[in-house]
N, CA, C and O of each residue as an XYZ file, in Angstrom:
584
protein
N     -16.086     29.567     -3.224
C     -16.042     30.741     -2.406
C     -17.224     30.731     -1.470
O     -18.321     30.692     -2.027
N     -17.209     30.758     -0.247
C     -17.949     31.264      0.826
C     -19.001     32.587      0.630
O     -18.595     33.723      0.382
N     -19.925     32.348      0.735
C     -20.678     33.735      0.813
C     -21.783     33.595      2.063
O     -22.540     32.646      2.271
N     -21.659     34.673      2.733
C     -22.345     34.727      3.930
C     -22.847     36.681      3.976
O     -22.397     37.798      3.718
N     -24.144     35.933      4.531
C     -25.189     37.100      5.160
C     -24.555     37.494      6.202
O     -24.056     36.683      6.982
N     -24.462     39.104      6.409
C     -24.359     40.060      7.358
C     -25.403     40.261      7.849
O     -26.355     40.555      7.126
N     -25.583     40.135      9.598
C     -26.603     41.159     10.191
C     -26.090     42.543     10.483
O     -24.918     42.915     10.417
N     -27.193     43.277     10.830
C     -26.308     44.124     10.980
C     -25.243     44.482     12.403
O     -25.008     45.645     12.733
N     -24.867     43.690     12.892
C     -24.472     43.509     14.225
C     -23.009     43.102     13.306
O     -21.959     43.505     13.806
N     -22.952     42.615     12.486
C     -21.872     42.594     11.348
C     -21.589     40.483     12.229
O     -20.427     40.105     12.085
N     -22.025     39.997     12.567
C     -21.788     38.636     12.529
C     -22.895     37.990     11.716
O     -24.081     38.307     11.809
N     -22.359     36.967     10.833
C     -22.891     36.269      9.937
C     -24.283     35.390     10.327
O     -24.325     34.897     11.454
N     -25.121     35.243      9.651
C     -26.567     34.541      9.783
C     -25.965     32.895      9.491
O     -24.884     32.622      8.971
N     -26.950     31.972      9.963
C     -26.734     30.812      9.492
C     -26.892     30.435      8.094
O     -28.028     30.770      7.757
N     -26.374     29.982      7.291
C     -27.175     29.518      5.934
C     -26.685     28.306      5.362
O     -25.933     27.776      6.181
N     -26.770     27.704      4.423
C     -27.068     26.317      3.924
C     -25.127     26.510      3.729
O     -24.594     25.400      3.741
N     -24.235     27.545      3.586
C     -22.767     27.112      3.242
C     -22.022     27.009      4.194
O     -20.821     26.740      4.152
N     -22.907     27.291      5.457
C     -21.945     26.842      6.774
C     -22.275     25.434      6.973
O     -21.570     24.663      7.624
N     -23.344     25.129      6.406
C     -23.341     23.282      6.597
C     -22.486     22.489      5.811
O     -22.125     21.343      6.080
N     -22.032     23.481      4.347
C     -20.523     22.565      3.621
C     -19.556     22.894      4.897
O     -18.954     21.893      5.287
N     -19.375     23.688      5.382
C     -18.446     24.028      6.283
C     -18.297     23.268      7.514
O     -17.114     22.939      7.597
N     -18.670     23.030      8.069
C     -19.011     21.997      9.336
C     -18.917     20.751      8.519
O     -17.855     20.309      8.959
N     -19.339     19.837      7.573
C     -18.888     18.842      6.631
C     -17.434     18.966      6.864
O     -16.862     18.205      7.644
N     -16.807     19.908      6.208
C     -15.882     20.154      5.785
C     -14.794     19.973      6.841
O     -13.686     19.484      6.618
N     -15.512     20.708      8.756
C     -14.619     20.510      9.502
C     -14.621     18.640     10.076
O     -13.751     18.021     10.687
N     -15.813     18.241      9.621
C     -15.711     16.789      9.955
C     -14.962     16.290      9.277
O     -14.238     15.620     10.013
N     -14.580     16.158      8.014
C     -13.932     15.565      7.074
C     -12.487     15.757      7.892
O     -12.006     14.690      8.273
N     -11.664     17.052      8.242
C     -10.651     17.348      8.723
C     -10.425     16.637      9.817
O      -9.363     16.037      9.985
N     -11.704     16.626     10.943
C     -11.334     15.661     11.977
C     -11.253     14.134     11.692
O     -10.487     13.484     12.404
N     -11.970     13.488     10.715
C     -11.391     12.390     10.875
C     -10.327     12.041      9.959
O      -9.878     10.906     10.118
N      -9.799     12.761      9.013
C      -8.318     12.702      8.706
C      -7.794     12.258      9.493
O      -7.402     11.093      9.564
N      -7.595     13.701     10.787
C      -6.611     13.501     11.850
C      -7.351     12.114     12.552
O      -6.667     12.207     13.571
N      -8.098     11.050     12.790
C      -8.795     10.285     13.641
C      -8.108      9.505     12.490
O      -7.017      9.080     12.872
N      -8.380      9.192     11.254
C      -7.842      8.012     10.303
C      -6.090      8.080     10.218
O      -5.421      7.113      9.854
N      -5.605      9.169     10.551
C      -4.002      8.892     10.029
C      -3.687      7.655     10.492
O      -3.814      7.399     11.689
N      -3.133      6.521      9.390
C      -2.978      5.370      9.741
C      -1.150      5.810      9.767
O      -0.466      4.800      9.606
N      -0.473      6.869      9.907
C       0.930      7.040     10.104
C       0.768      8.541     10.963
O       0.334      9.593     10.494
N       1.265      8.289     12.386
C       1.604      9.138     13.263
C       2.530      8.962     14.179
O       2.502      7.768     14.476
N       3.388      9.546     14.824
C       4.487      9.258     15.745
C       3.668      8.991     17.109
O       4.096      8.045     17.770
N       2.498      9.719     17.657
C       2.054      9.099     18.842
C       0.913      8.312     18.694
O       0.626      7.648     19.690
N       0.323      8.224     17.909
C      -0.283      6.501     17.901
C       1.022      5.677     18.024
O       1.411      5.061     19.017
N       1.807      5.825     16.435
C       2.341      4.901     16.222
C       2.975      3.924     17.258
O       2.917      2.695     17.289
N       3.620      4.833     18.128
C       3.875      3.586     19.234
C       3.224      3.244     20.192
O       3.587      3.513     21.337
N       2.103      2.567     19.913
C       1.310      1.649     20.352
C       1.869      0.232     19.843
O       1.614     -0.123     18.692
N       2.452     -0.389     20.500
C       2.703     -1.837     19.975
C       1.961     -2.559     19.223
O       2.307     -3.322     18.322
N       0.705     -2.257     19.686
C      -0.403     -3.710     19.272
C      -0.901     -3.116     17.690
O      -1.481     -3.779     16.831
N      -0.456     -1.562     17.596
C      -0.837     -1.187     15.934
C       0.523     -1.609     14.806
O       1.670     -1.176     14.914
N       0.064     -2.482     13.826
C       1.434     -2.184     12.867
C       1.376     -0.864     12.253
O       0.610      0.049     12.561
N       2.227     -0.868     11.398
C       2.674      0.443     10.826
C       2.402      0.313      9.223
O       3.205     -0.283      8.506
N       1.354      0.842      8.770
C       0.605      0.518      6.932
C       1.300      1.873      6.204
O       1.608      1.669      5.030
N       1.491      2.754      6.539
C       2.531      3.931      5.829
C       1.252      4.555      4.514
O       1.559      4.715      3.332
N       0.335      4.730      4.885
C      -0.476      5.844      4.561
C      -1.514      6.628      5.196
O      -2.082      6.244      6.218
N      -1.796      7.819      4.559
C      -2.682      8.715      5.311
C      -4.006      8.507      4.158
O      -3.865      8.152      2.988
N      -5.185      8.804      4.785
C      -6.246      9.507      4.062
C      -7.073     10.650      3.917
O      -7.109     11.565      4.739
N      -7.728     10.601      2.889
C      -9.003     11.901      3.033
C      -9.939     11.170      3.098
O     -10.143     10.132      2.469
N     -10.784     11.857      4.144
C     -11.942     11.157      4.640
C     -13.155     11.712      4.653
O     -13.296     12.291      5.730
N     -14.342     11.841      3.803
C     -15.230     12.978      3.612
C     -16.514     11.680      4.451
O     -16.707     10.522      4.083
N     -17.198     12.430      5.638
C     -18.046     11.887      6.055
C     -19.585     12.484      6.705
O     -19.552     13.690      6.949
N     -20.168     12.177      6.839
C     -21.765     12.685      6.908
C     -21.974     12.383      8.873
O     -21.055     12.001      9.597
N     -23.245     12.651      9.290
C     -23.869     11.969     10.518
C     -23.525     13.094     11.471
O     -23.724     14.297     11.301
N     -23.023     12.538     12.411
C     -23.424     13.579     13.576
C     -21.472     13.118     14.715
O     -20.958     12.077     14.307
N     -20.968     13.568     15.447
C     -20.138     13.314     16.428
C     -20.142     11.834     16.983
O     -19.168     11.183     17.361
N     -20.993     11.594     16.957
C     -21.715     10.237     17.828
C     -21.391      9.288     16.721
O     -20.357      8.623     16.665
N     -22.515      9.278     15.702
C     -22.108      8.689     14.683
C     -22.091      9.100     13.252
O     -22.968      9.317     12.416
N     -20.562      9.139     13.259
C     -19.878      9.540     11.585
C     -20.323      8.502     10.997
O     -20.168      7.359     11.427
N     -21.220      8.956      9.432
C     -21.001      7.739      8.383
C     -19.711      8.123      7.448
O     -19.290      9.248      7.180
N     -19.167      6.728      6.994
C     -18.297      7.667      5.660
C     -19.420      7.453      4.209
O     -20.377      6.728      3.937
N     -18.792      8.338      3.662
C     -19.094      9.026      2.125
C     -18.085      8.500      1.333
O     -18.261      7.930      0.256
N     -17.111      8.684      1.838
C     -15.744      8.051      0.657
C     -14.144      8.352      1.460
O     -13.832      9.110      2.378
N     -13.578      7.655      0.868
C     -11.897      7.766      1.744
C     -11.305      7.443      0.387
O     -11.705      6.649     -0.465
N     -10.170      8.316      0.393
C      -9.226      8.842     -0.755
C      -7.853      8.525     -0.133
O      -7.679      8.955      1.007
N      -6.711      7.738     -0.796
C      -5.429      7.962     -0.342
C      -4.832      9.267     -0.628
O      -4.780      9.618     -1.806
N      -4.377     10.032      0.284
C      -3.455     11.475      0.121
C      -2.222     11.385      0.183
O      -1.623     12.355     -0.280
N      -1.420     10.308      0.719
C       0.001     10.024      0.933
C       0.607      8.695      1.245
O       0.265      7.717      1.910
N       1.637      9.028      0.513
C       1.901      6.766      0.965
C       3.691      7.301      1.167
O       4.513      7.872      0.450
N       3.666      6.689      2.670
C       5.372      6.837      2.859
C       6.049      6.152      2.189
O       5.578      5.021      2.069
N       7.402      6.395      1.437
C       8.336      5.971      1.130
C       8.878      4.686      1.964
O       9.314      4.621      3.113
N       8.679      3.610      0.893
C       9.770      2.067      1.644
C       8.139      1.801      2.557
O       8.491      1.264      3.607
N       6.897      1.921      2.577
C       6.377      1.520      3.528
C       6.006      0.139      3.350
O       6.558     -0.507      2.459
N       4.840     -0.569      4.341
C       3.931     -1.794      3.322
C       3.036     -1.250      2.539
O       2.703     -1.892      1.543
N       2.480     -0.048      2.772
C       1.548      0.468      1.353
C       1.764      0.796      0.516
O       0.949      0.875     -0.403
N       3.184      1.200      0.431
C       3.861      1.031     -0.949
C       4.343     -0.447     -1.288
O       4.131     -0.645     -2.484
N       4.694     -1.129     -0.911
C       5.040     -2.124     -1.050
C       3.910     -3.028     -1.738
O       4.246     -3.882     -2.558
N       2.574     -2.832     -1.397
C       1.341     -3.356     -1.835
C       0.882     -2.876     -3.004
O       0.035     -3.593     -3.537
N       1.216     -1.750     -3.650
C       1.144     -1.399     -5.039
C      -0.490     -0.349     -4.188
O      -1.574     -0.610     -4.711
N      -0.501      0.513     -3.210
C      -1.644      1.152     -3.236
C      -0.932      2.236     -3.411
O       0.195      2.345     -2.928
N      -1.752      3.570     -4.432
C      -1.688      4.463     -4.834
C      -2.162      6.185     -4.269
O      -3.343      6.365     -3.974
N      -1.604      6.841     -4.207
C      -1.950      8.219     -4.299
C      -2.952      8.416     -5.268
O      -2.772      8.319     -6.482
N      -4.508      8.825     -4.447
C      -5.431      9.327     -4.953
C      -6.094      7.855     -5.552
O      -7.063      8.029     -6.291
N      -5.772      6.729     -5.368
C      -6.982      5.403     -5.054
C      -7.801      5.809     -3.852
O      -7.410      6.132     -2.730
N      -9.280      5.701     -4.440
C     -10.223      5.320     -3.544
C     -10.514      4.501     -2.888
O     -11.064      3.612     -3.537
N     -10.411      4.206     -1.445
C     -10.924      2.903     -0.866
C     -12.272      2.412     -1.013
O     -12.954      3.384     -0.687
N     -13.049      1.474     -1.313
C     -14.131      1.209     -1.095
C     -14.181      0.341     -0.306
O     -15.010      0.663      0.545
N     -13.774     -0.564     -0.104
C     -13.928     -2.076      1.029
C     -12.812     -2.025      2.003
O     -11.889     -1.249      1.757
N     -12.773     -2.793      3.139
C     -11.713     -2.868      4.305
C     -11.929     -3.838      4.350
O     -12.994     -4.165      3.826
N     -11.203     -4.769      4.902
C     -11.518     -6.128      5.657
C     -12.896     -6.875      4.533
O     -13.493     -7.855      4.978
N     -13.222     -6.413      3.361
C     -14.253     -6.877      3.026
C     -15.657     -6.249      3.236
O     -16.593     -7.027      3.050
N     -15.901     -5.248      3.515
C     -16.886     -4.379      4.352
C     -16.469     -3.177      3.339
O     -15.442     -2.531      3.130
N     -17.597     -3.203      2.895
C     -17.916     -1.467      2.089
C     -17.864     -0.300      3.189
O     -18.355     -0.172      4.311
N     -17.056      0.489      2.373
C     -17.016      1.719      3.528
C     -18.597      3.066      3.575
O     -19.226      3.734      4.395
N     -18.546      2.736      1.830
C     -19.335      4.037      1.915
C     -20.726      3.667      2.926
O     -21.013      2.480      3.079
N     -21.259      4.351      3.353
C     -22.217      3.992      4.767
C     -21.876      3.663      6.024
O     -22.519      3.727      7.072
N     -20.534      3.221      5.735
C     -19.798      2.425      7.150
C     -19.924      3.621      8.119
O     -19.930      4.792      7.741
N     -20.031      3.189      9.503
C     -19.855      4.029     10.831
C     -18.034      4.032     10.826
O     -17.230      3.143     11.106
N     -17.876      5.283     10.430
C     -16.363      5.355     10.783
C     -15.987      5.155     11.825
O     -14.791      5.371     11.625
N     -16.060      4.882     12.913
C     -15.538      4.546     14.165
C     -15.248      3.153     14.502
O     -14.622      2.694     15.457
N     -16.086      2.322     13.096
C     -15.990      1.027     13.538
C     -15.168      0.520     12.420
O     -14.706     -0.617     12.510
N     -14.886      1.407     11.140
C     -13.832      1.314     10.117
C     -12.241      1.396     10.480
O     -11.271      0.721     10.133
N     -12.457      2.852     11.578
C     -11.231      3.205     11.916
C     -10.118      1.707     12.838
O      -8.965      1.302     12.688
N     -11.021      1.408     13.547
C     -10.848      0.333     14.441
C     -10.386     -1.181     13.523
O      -9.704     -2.114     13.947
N     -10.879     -1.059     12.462
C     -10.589     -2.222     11.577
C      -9.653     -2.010     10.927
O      -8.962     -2.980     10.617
N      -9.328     -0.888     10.542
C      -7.497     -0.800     10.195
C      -6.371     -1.017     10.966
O      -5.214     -1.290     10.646
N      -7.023     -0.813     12.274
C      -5.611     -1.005     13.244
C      -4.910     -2.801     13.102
O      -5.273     -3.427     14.098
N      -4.619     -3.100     12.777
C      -3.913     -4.423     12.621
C      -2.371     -4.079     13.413
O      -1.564     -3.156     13.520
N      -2.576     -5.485     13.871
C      -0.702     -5.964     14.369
C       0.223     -6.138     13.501
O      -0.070     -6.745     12.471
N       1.096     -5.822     13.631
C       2.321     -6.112     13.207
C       2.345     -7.665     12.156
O       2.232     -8.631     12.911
N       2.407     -7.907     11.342
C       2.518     -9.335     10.539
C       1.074     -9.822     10.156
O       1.023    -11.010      9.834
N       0.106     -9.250     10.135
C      -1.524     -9.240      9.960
C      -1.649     -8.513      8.636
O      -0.827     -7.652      8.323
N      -2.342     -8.741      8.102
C      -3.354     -8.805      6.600
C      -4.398     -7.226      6.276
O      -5.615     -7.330      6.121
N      -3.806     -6.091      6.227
C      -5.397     -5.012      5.999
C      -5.515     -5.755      4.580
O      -4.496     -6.247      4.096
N      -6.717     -5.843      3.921
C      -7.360     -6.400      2.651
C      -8.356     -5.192      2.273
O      -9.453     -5.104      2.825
N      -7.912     -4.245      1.284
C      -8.262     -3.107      0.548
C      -8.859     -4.069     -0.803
O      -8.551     -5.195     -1.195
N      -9.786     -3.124     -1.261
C     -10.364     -2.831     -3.011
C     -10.474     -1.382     -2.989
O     -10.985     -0.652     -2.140
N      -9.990     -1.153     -3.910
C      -9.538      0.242     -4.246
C     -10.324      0.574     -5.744
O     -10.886     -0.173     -6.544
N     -10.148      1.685     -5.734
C     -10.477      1.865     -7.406
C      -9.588      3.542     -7.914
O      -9.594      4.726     -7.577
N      -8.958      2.697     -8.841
C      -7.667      3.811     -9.278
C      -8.168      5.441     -9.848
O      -9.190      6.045     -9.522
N      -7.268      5.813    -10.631
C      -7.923      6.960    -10.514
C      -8.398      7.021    -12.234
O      -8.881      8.006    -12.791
N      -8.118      5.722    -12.848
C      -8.455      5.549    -14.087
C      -9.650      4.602    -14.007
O      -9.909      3.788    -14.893
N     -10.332      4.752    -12.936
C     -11.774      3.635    -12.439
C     -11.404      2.373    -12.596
O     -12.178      1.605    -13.168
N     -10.513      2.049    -12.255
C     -10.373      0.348    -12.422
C     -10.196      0.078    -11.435
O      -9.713      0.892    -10.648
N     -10.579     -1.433    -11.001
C     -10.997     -1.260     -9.261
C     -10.144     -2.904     -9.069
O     -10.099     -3.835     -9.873
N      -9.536     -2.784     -7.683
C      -8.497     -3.788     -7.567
C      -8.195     -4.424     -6.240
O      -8.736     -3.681     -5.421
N      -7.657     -5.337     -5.649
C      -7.382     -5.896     -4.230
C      -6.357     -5.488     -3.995
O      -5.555     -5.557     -4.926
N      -5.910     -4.932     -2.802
C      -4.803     -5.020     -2.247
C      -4.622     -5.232     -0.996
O      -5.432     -4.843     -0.154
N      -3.539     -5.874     -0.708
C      -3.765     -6.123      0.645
C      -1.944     -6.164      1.506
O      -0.941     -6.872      1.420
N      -2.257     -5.290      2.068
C      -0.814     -4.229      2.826
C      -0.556     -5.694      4.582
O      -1.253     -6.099      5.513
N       0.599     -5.876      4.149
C       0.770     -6.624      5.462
C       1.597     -5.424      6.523
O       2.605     -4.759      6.287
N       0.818     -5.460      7.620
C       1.248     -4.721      8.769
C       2.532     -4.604      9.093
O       3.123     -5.683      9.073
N       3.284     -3.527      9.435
C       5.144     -3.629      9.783
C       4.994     -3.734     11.034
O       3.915     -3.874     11.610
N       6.407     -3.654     11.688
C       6.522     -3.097     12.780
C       5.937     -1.841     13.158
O       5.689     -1.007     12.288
N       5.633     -1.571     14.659
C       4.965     -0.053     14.842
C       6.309      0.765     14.898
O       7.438      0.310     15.077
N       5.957      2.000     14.716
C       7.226      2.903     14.158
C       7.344      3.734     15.911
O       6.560      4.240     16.715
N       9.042      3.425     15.796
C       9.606      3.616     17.411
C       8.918      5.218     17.422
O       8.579      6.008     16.542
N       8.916      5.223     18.859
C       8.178      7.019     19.591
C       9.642      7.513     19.494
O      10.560      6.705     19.640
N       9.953      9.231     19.175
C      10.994      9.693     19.113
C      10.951     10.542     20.132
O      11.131     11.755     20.022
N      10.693      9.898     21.250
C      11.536     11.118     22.802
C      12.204     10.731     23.086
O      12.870     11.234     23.990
């Protein structure tokens, strides 16, 4: 629960739970910045199509996001990330071989984008801590629906 100081002007003072909050709205933006499944990315040719989303909790500033940790939240049906045996609620730790936690998300995000018939190479760690390789081969990019 939120608790915030009133002035008396009745708008809230700054305090240490608007900084979970602002966290909190970063984390949201790079969700939307990580969805590795969207209809207008998706048709971008040069991206394949990996058929999951994440949660993305990250630190730093606009400029530069570090990540903290990335969580799978959803894996499409029939995708390659299902197909790869990655799980709902596995943690990512590595991409391409590259630890995330510390990573500059901007330069993580960019390393997921793979082509079509290309290799993402995950270590994950389940939600029973056992930690594992997987590695999702890129689909086709998923047609734009206008």
């Amino acid at each position: 629960m939120r608790a915030i100081a009133l002035e008396p002007s009745g708008r809230h003072a700054h305090n240490a739970n608007d900084d979970v909050l602002l966290r909190a709205a970063w984390a949201v933006l790079w969700v939307a910045l990580w969805l590795l499944v969207q209809p207008a990315a998706a048709a971008d040719a040069a991206r394949g199509r990996l058929g999951f989303t994440v949660y993305v909790e990250v630190d730093g500033s606009y400029a530069k996001p570090i990540l903290k940790s990335v969580r799978v939240e959803e894996i499409e049906p029939g995708s390659p990330a299902e197909a790869s045996g990655l799980k709902v609620e596995d943690w990512i730790l590595q991409v391409q071989g590259k630890p995330l936690a510390g990573a500059n998300a901007r330069e993580v995000a960019a390393m997921v984008q793979v082509p079509p018939g290309e290799r993402l190479r995950l270590v994950v760690r389940s939600a029973d801590g056992a930690e594992r390789h997987v590695t999702i081969v890129a689909g086709p990019p998923v047609r734009s629906r206008r």
